[in-house]
N, C-alpha and C positions, 0 to 999 in steps of 0.2 A: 268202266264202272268201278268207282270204288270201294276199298274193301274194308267190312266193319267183324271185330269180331266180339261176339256175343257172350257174357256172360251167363252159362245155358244151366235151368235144372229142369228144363221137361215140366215146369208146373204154368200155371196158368199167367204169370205176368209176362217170365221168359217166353213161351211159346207166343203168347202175341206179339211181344217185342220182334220177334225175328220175322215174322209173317206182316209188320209194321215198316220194318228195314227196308224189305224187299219192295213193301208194294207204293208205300210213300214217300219213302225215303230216297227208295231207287239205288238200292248197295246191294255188294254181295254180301252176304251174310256168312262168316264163318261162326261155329260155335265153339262154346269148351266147357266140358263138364269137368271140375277139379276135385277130386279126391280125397275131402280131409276128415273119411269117417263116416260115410252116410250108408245106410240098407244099401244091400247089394240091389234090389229091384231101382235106388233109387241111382247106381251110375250106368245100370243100363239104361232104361228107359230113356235118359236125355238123347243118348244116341238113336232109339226108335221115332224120338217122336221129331227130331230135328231132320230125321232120313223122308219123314213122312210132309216134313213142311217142304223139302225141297231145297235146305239150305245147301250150300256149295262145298264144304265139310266141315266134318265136326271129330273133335279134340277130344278124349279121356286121360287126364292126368292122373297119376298115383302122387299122392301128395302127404299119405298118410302119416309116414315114419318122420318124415321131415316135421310133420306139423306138431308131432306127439315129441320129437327130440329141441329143435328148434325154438318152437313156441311158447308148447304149454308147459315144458319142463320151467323156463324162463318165470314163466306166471305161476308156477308153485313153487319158486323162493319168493319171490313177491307178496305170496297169500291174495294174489291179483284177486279180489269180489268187488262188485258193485251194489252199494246200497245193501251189503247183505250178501248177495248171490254170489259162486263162482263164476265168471265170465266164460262165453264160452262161444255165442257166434260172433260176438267180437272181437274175438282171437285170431278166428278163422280168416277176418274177410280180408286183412291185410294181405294174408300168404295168398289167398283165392287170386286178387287182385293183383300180385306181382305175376304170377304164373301167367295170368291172358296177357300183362303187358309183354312177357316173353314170347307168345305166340303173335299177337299183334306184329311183334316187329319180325321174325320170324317170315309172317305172311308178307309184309308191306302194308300192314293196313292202315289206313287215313285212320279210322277214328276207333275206340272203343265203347261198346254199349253195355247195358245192364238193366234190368225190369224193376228196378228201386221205384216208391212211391214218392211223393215230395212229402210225406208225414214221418214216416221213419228213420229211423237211424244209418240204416247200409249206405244210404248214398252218399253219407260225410265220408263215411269209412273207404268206399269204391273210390271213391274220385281223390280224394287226398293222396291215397298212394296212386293211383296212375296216373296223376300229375305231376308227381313227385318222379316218377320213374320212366317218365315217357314223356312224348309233347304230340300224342295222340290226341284228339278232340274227345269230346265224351259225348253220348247219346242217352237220355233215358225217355223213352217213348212213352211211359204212361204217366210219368210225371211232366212230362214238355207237351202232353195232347191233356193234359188234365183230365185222365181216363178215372171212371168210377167205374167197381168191380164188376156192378150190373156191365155194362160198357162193356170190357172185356170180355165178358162169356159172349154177349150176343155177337160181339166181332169173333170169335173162339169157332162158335157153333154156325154162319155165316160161311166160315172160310177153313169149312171140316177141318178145324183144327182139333187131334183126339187129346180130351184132360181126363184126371182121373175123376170119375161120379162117385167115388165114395170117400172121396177125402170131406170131413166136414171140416176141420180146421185149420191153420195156414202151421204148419210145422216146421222148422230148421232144425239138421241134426247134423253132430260133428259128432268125433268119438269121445270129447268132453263134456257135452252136454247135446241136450233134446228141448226146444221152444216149443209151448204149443199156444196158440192165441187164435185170435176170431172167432166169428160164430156166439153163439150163444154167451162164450165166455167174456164177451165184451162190457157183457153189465154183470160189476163186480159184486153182485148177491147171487149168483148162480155159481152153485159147486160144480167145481170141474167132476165130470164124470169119469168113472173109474174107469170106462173102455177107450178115455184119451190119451192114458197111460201105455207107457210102452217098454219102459227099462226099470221101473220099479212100483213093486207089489206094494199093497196096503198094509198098514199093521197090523190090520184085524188076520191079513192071509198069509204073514209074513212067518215062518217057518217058530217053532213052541219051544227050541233049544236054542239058548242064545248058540253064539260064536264065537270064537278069540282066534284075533290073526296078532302076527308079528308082523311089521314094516320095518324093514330096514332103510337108510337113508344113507348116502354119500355126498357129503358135498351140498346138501338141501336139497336133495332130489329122490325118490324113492327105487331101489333097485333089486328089492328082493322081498318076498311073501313066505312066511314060515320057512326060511332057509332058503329058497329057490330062486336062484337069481331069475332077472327076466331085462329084454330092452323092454325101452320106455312104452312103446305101442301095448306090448303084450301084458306089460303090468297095469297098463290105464284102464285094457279091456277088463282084467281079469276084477282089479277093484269095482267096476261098473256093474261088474255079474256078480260079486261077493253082497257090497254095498245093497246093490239095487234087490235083492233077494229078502235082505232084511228090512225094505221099506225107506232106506235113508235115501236121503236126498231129491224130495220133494221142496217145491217151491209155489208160493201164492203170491202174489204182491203187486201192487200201485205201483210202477217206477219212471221216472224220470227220463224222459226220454231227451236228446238232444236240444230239440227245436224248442221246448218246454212244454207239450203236452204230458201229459200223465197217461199213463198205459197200462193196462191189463195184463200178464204177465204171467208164464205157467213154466215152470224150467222141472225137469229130469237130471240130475245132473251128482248120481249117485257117488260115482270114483273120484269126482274131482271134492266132495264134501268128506270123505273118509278118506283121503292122500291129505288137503290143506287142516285137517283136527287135528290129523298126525304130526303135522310137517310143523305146527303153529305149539304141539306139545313136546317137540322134540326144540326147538327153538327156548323153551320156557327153562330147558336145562342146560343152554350150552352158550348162550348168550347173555350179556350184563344189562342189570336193569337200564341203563341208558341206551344200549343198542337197542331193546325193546321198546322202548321209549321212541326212537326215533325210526323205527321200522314199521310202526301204526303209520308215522307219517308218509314215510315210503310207499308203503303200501294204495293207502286212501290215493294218491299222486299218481304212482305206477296205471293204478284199476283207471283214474279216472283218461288220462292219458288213450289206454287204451276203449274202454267204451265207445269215446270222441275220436276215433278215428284218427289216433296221430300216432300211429306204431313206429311211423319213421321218424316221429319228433326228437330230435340230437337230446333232449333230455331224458327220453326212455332208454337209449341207449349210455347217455351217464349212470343214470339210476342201475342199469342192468351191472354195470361195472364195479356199482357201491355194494350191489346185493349179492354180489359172485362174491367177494370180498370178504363180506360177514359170512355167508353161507360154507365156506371152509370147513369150522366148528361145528354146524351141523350137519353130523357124520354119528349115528349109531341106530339102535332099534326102540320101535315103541308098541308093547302091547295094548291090542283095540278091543274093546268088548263089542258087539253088536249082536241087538237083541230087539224086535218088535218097532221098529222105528225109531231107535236112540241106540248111540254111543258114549264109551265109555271109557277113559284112558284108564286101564289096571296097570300100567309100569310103563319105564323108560330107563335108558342108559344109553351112555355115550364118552371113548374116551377123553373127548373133551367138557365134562363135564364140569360145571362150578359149584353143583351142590356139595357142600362134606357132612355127611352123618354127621360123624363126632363133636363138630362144632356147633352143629344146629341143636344136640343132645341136650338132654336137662341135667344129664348126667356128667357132662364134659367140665373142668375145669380150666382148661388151654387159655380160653377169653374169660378175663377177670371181670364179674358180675359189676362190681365195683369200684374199677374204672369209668363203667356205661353213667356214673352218677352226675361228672360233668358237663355230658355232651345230654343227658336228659333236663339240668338245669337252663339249658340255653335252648332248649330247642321250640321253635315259634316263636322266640323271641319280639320279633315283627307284630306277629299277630298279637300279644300279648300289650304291646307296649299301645297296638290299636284302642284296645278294648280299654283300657285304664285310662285314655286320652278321652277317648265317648263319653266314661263315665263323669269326669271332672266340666262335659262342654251345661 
């Protein structure tokens, strides 16, 4: 019999997929729940509920530090967002996906599987890297049986498969962000309800004194909170709990999904939106307006790159090498206000700083007022010579 292993989270596509392996497929089923930040209820359970299907074992990886040193540090010199948003299970699925192709070979297994639909995004992300990393086959059972969700349950509830009965809507969570989608919230005139919320409070409930932290940065990365150093994990948690307290980093939006559907879209994703305010105002002091300039571009590239599922594409890792580079310079601290649902940059400094007081002064004399006369005579030149040309046509 050969052996498949599973990429497992104990919810309702995974659990049939493995209960799918076994009985049509005719494999063994190993599973692996990988560790980049999820409720503690949610790296047990894959192990309960994969003991209860009967699979042949199952995997718990700690993947946390790595993914929080590794990853997402990478993705905030980048200002990695999509359309807006910080990216954040599309961070994840690359590193998820290396990790099973490790146990895969590991076990000897013929193929790897995963409970992706043919509508969404994960399964470019899944299978790109374990293509890339392996020459395992790939399985997705509810996308290859063209399974709809009714589908699943009555094969779930059929083949006493236990799911959770009080989840209403399909969630992903890393320590950078929180998805929540389905259900009701598929038709985008329905307000997400406030008990879908899980890492940040409303503005109305969001505490009556604002805040002020300090971030420290080295290198374009953050490693310190009002004086107190932290690794990368501890700091990402603590902005998530600082952030998410004051209401920031809520998300609503229509987005782009792969395939080119348009999608519904609900993100939590407090610490990585007050780390990338910081990280993009600390930047606005220590970089020249052309690296700015071309770091928009970076960026837009970087996020899209990753979205699409191409972590491993030899240009993310160029990119990663151009933004280590510039990232040098951003190295100091930036005071954050946070208050009711908004931020607010109150200061920055950094010794590599370009701004000079004195010169920017009204009171400075150093740059002669008066020299500026002939580069203001010529300036638009182009456009100038346009508009006199229109006029005479």
């Amino acid at each position: 019999m050969e052996k498949v292993v599973l990429a497992f989270s104990g919810g309702l596509d995974t659990s049939v997929c493995a209960k799918l392996l076994q009985e049509k497929y005719g494999m063994e089923v190993i599973t692996a729940c990988v560790d980049v930040g999820q409720p503690e209820d949610e790296i047990k359970r894959p192990e309960e509920v994969a003991n209860n299907i009967g699979v042949s074992k199952h995997y718990t990886i700690d993947a946390k530090d790595e993914f929080a040193r590794d990853v997402i540090f990478k993705a905030v010199k980048a200002n990695a967002m999509y359309e807006g948003y910080p990216l954040s299970t599309a961070l994840a699925r690359p590193l998820i996906a290396q990790k099973i192709v490790e146990i895969a070979k590991k076990e000897g297994a013929a193929a790897i599987a995963h409970g992706c639909t043919g509508k969404g995004n994960d399964q470019f992300r899944f299978e790109s890297t374990i293509r890339s990393e392996s020459s395992c086959d790939v399985i997705a059972p509810v996308r290859d049986l063209n399974l709809t969700r009714t589908e699943e349950m009555e094969y779930a509830k059929s083949n006493n498969i236990p799911l959770q009965s009080d989840k209403l809507y399909s969630i992903d969570e890393n320590v950078w962000g929180r998805s929540i989608e389905g259900d009701i919230l598929e038709d985008p005139m329905v307000e997400i309800p406030e008990e879908a919320f899980n890492w940040t409070r409303s503005s109305d409930d969001a505490p009556d004194e604002a805040q002020v932290v300090e971030m420290e940065f080295e290198n374009g990365v953050p490693v310190a909170l009002d004086g107190k150093k932290m690794k990368p994990l501890e700091i990402i948690k603590e902005c998530n709990r600082i952030a998410g307290m004051h209401g920031i980093g809520r998300v609503d939006m229509l987005e782009d999904r792969i395939i080119g559907l348009k999608s519904r879209e609900n993100y939590e994703t407090p610490g990585a939106v007050f780390i990338i305010t910081a990280h993009k105002a600390l930047e606005q002091m220590t970089l020249t307006r052309e690296e700015l300039k071309f770091a928009e571009i970076v960026s837009q590239t970087y996020s899209e790159l990753v979205y699409e599922g191409l972590w491993h594409e030899p240009l993310r890792e160029d990119l990663d090498q151009l933004v280590d580079n510039m990232q040098k310079r951003v190295t100091g601290v930036v005071r954050v206000r946070l208050h009711k649902g908004g931020m607010r940059i109150l200061g920055r400094k950094s010794p590599y700083s370009l701004y000079s007081q004195e010169a920017v002064s009204f009171e400075d004399k150093e740059l002669d007022q008066r020299e500026m006369t002939g580069m203001v005579k010529n300036y638009g030149l182009q456009a100038a010579c346009f508009q006199k040309m229109r006029k005479n046509d």
